[in-house]
PDBQT receptor file of N, H, CA, C and O in Angstrom, charges set to zero:
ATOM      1  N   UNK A   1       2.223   8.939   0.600  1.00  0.00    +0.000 N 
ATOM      2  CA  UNK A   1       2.915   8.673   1.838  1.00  0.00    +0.000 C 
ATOM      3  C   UNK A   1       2.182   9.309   3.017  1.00  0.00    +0.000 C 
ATOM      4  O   UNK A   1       2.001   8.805   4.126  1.00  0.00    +0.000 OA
ATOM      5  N   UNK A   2       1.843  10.357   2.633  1.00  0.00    +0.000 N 
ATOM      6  H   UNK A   2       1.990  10.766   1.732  1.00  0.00    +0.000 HD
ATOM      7  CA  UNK A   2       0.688  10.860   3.740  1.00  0.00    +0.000 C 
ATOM      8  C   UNK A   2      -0.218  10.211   4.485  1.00  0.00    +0.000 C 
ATOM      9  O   UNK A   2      -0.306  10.045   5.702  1.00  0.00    +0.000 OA
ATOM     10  N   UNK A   3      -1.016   9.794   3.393  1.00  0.00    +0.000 N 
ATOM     11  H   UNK A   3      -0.945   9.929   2.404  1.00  0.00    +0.000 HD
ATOM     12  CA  UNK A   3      -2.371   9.072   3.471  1.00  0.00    +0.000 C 
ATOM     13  C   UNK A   3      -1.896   7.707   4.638  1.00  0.00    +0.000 C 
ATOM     14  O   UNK A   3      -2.577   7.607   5.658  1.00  0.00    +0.000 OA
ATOM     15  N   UNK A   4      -0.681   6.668   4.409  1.00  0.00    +0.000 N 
ATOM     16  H   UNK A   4      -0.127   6.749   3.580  1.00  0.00    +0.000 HD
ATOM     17  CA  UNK A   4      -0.239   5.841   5.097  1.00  0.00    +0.000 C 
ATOM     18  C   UNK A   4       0.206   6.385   6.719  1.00  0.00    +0.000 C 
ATOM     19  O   UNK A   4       0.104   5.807   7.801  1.00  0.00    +0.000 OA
ATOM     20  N   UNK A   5       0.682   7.605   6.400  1.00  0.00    +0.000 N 
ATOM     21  H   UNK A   5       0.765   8.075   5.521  1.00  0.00    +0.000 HD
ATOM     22  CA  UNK A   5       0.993   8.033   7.869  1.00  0.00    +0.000 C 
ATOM     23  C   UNK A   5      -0.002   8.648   8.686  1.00  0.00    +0.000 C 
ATOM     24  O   UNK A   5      -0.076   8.517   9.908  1.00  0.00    +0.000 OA
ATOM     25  N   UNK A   6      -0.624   9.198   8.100  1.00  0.00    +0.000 N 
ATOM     26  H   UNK A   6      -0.564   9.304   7.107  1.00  0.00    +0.000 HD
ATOM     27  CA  UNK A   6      -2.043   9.419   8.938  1.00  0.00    +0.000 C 
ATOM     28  C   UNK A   6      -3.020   8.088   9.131  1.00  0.00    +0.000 C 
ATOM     29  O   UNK A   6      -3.658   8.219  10.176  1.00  0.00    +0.000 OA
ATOM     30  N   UNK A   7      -3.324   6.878   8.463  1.00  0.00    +0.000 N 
ATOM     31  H   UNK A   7      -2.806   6.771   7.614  1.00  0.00    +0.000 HD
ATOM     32  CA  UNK A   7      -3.562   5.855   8.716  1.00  0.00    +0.000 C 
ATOM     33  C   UNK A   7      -3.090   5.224   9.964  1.00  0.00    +0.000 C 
ATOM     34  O   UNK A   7      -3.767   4.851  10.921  1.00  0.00    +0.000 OA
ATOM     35  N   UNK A   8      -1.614   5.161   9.763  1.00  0.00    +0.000 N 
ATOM     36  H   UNK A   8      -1.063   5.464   8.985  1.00  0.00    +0.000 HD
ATOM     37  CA  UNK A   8      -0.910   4.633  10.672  1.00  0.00    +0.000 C 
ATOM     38  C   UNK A   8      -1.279   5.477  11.893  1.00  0.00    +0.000 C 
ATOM     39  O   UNK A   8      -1.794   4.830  12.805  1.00  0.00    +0.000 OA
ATOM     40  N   UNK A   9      -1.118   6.816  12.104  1.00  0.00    +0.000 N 
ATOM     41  H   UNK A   9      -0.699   7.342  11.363  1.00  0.00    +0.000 HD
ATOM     42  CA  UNK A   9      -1.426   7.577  13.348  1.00  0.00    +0.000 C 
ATOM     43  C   UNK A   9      -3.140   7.157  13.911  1.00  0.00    +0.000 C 
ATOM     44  O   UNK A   9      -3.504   7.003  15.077  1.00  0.00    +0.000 OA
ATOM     45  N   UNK A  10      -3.591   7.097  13.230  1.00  0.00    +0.000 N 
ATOM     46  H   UNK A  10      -3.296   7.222  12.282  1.00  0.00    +0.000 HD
ATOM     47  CA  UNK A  10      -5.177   6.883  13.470  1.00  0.00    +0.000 C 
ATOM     48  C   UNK A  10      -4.939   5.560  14.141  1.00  0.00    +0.000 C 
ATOM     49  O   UNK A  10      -4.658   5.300  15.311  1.00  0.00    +0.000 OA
ATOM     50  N   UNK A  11      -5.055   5.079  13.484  1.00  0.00    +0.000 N 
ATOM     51  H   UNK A  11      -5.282   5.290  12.533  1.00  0.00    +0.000 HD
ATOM     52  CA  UNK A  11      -4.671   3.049  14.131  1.00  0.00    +0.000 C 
ATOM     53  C   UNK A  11      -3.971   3.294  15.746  1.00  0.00    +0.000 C 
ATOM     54  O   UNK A  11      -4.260   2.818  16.844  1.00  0.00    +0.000 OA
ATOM     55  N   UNK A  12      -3.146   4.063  15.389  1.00  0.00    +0.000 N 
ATOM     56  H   UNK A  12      -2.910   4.450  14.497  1.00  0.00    +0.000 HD
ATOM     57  CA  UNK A  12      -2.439   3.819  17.084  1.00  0.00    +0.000 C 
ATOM     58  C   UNK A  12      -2.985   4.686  17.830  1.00  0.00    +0.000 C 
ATOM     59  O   UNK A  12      -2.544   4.712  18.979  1.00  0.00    +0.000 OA
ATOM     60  N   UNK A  13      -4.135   5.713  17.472  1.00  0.00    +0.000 N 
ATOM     61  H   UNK A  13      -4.493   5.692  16.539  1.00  0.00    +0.000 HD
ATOM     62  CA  UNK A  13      -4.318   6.472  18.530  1.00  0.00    +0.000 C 
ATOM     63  C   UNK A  13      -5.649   5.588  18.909  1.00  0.00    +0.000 C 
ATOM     64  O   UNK A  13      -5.950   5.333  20.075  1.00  0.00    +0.000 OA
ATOM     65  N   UNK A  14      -6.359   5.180  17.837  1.00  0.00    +0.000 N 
ATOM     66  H   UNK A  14      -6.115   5.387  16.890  1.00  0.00    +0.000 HD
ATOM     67  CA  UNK A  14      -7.619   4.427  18.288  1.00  0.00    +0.000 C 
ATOM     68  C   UNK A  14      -6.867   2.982  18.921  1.00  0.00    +0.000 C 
ATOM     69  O   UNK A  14      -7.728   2.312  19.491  1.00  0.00    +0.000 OA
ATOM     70  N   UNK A  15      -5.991   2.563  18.954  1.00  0.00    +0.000 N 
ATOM     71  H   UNK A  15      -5.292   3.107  18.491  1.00  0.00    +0.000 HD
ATOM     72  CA  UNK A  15      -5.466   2.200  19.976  1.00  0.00    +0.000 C 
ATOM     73  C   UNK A  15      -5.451   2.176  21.125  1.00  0.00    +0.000 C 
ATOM     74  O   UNK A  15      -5.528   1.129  21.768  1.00  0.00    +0.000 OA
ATOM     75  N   UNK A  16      -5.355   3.253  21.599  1.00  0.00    +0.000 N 
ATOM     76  H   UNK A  16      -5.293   4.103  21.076  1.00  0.00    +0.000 HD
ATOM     77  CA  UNK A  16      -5.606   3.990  22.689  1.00  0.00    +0.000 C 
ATOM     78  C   UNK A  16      -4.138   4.112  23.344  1.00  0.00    +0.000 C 
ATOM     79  O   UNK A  16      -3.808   3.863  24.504  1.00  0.00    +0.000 OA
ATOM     80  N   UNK A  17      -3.190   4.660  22.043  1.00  0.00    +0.000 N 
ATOM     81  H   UNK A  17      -3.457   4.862  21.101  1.00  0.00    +0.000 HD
ATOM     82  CA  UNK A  17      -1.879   5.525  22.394  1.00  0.00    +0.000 C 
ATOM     83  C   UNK A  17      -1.816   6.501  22.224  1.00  0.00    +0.000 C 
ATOM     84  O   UNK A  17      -1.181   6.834  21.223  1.00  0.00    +0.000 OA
ATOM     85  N   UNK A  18      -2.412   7.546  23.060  1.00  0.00    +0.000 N 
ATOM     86  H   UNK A  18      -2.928   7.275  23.873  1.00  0.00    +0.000 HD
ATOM     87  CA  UNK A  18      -2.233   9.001  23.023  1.00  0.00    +0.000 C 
ATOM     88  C   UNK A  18      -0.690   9.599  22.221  1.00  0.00    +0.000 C 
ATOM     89  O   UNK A  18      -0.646  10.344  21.241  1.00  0.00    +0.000 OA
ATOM     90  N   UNK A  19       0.194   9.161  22.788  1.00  0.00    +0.000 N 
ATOM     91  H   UNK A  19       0.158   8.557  23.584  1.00  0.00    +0.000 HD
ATOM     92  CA  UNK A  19       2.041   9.297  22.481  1.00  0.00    +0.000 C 
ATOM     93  C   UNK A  19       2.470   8.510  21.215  1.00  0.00    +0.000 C 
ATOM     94  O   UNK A  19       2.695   7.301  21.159  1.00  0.00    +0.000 OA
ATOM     95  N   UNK A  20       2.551   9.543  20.070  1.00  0.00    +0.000 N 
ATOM     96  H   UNK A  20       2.367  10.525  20.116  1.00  0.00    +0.000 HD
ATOM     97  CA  UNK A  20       2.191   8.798  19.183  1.00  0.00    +0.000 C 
ATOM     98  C   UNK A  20       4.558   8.177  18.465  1.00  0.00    +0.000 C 
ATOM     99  O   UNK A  20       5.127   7.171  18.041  1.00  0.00    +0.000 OA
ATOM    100  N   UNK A  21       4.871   9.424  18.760  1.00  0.00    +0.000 N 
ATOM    101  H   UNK A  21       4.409  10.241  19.104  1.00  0.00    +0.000 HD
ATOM    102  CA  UNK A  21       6.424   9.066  18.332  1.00  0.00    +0.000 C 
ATOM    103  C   UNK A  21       6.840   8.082  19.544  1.00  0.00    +0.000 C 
ATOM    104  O   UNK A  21       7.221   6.977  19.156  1.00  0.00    +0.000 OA
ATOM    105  N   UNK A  22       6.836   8.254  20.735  1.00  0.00    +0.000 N 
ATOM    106  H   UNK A  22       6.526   9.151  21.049  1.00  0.00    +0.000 HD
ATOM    107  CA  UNK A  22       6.814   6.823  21.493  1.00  0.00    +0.000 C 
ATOM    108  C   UNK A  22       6.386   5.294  21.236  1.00  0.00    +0.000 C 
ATOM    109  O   UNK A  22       6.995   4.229  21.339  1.00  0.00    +0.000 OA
ATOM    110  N   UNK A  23       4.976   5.667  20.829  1.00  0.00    +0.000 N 
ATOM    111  H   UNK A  23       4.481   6.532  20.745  1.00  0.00    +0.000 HD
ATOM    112  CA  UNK A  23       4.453   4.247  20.444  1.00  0.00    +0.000 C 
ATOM    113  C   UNK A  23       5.462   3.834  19.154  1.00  0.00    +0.000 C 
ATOM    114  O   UNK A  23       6.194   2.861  19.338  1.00  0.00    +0.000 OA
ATOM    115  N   UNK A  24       5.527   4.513  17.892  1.00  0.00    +0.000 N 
ATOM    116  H   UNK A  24       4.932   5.303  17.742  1.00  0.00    +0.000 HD
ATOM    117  CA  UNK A  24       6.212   4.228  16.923  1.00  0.00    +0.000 C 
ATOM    118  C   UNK A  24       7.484   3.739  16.905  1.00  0.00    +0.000 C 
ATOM    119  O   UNK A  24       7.747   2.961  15.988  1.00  0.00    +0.000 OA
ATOM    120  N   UNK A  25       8.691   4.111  18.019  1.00  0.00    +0.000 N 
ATOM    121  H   UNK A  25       8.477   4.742  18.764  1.00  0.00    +0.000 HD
ATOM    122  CA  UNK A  25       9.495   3.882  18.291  1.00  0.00    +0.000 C 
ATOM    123  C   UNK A  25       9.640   2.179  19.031  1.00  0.00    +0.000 C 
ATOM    124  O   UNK A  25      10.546   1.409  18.711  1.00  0.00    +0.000 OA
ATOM    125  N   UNK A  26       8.790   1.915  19.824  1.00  0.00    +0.000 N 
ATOM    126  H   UNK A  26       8.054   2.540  20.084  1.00  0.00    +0.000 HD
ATOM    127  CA  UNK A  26       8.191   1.067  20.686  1.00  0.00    +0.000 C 
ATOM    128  C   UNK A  26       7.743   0.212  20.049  1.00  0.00    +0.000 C 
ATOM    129  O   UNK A  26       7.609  -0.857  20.646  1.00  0.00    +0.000 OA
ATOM    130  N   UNK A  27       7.186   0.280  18.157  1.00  0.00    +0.000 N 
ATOM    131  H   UNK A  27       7.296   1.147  17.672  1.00  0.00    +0.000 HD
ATOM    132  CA  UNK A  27       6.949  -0.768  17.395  1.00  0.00    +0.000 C 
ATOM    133  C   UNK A  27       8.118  -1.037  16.819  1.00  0.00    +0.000 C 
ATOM    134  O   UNK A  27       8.125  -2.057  16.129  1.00  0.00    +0.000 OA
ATOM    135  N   UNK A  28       9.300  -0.315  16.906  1.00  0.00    +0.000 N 
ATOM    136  H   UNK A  28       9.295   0.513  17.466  1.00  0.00    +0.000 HD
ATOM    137  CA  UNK A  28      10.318  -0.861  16.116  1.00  0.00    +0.000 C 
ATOM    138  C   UNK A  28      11.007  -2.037  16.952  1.00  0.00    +0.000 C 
ATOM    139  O   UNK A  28      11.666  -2.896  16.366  1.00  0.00    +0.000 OA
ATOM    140  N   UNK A  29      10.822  -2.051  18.456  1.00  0.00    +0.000 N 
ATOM    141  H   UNK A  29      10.287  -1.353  18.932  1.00  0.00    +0.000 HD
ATOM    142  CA  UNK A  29      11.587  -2.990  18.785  1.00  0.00    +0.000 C 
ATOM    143  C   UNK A  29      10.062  -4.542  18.615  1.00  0.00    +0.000 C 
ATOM    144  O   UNK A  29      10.007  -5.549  17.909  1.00  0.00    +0.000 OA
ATOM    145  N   UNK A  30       9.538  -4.218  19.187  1.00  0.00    +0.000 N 
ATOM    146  H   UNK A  30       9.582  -3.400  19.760  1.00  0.00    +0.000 HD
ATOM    147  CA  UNK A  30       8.450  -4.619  19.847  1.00  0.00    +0.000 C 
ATOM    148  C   UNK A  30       6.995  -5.243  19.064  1.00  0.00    +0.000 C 
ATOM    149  O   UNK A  30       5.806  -5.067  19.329  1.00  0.00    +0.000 OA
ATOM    150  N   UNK A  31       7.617  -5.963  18.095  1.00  0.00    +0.000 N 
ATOM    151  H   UNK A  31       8.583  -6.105  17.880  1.00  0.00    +0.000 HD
ATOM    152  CA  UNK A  31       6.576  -6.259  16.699  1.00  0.00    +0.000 C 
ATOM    153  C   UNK A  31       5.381  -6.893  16.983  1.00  0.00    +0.000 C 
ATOM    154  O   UNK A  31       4.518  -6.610  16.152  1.00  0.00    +0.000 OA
ATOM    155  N   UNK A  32       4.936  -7.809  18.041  1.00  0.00    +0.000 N 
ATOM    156  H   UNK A  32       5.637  -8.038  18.716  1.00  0.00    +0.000 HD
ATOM    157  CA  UNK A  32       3.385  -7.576  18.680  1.00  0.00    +0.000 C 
ATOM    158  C   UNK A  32       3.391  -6.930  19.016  1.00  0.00    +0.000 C 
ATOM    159  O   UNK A  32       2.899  -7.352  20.062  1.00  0.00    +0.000 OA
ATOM    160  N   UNK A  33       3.595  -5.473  19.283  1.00  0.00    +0.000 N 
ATOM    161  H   UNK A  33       3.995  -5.130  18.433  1.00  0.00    +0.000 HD
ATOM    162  CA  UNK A  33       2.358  -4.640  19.236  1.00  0.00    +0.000 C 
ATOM    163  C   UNK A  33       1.956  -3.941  18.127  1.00  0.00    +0.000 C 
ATOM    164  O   UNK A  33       0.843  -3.422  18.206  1.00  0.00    +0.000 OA
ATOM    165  N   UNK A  34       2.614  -3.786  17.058  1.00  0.00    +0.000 N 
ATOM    166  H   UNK A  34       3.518  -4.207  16.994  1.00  0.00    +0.000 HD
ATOM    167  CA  UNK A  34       2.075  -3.590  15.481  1.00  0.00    +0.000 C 
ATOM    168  C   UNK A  34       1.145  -4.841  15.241  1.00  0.00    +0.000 C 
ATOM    169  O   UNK A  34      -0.046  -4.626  15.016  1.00  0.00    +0.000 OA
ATOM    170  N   UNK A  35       1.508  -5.834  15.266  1.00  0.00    +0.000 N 
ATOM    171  H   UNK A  35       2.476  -6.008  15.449  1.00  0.00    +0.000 HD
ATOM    172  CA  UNK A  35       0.060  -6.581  14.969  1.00  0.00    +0.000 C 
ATOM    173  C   UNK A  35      -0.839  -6.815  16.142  1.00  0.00    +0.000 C 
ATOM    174  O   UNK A  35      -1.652  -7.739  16.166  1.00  0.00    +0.000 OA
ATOM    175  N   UNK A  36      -0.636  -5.759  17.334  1.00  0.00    +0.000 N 
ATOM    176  H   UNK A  36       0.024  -5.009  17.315  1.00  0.00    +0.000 HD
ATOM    177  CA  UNK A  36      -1.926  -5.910  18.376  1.00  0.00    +0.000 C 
ATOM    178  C   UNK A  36      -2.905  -4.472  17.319  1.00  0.00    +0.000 C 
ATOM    179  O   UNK A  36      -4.129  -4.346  17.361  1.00  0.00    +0.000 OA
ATOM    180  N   UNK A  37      -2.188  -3.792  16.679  1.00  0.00    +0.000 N 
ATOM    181  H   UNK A  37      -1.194  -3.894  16.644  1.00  0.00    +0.000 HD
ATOM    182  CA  UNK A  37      -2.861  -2.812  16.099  1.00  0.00    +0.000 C 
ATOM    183  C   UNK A  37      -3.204  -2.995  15.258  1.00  0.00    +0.000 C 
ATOM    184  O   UNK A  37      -4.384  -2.664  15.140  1.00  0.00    +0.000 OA
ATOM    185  N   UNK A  38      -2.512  -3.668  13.945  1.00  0.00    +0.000 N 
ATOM    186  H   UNK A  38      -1.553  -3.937  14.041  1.00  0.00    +0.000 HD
ATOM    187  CA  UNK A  38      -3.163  -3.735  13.010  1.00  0.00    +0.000 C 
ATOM    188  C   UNK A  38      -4.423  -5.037  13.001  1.00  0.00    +0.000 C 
ATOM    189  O   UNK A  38      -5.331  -5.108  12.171  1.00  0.00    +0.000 OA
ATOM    190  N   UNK A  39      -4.221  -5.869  13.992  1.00  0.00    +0.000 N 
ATOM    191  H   UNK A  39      -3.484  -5.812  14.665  1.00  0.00    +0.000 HD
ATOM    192  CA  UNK A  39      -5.726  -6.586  14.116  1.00  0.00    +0.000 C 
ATOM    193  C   UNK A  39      -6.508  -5.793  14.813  1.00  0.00    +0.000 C 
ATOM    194  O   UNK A  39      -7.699  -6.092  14.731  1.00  0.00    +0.000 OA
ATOM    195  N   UNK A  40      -6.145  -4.493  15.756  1.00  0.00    +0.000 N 
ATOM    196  H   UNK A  40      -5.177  -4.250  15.823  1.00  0.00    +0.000 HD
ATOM    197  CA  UNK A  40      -7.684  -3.730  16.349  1.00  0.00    +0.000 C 
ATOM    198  C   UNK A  40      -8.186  -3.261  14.947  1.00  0.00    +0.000 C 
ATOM    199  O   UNK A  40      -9.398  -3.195  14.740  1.00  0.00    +0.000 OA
ATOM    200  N   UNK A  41      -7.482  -3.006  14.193  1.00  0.00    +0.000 N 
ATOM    201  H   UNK A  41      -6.497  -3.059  14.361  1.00  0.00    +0.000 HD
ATOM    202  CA  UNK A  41      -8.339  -2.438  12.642  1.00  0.00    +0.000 C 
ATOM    203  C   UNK A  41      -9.442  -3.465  11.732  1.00  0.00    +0.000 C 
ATOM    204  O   UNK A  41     -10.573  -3.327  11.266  1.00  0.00    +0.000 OA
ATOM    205  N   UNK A  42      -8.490  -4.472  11.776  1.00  0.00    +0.000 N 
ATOM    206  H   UNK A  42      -7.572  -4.584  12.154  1.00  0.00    +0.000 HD
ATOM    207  CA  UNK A  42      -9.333  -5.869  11.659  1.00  0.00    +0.000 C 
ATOM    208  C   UNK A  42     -10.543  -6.040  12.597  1.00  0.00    +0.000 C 
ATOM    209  O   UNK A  42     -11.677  -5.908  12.138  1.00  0.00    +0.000 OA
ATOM    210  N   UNK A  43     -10.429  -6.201  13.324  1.00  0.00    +0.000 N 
ATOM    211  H   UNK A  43      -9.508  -6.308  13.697  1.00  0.00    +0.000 HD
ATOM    212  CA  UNK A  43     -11.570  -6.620  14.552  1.00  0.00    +0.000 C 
ATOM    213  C   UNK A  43     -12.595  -5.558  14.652  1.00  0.00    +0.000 C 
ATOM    214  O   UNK A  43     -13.760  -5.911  14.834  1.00  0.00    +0.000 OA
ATOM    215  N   UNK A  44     -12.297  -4.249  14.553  1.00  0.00    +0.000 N 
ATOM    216  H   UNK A  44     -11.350  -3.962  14.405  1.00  0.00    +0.000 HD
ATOM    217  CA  UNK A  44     -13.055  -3.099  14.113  1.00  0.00    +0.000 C 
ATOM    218  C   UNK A  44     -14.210  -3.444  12.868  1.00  0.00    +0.000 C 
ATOM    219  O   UNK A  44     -15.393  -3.701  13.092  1.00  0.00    +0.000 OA
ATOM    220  N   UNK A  45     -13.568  -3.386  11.500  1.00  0.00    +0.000 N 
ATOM    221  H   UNK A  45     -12.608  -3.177  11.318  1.00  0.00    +0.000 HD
ATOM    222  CA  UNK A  45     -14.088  -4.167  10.501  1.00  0.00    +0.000 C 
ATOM    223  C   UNK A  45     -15.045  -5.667  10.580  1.00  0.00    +0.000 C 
ATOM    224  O   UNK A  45     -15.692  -5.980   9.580  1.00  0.00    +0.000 OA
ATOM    225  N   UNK A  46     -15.072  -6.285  11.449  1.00  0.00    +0.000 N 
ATOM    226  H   UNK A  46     -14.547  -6.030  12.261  1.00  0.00    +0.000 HD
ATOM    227  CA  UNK A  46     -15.280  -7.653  11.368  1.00  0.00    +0.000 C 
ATOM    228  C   UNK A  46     -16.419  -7.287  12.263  1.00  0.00    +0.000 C 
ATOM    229  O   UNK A  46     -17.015  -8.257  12.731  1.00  0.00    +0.000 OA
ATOM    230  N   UNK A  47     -16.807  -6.235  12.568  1.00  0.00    +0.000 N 
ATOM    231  H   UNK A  47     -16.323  -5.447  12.189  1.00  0.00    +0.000 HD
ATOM    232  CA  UNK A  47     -17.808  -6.165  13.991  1.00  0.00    +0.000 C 
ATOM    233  C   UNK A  47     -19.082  -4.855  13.192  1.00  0.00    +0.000 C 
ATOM    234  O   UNK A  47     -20.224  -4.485  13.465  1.00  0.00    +0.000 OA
ATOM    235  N   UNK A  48     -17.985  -4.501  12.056  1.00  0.00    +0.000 N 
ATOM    236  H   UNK A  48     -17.058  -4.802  11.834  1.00  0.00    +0.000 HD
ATOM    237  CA  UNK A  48     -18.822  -3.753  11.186  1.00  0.00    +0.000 C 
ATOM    238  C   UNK A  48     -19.067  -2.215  11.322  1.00  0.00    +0.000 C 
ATOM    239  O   UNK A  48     -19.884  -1.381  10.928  1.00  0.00    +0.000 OA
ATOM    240  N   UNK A  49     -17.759  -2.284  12.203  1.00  0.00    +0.000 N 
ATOM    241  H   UNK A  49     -17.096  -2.961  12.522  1.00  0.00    +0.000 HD
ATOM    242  CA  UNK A  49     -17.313  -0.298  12.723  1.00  0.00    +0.000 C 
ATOM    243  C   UNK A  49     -17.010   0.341  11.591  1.00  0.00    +0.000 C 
ATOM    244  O   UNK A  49     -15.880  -0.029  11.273  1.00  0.00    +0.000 OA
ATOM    245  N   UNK A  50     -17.468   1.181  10.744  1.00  0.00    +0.000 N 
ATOM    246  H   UNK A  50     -18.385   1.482  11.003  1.00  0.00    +0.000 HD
ATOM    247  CA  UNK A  50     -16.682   2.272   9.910  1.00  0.00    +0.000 C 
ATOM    248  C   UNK A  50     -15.596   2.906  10.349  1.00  0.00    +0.000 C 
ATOM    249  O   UNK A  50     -15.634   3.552  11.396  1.00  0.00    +0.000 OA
ATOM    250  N   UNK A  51     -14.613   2.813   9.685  1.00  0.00    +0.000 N 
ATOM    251  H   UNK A  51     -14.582   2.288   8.835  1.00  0.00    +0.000 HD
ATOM    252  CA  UNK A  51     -13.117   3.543  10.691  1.00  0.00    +0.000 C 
ATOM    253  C   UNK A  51     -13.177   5.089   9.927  1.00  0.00    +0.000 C 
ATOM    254  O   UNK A  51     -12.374   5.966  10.243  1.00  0.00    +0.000 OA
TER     255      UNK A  51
């Protein structure tokens, strides 16, 4: 469970959401922007960034 939550924190900070219990809160209503993040992870990958 760790490993997922530090994932998850990484993703949204390379995001570029400093505020990380805000943002999280902010994905519960607000479900594009969980998949504006989880495709920056994608698009990261696809360009051949090591995360």
């Amino acid at each position: 469970m760790a490993t997922l939550r530090n994932l998850a924190i990484g993703l949204i900070r390379l995001a570029g959401y400093p505020r990380i219990a805000p943002t999280i809160r902010r994905i519960r209503h607000d479900n594009t922007l969980l998949l504006a993040i989880l495709t920056l992870e994608y698009r990261l990958f696809a360009v051949g960034w090591n995360l």
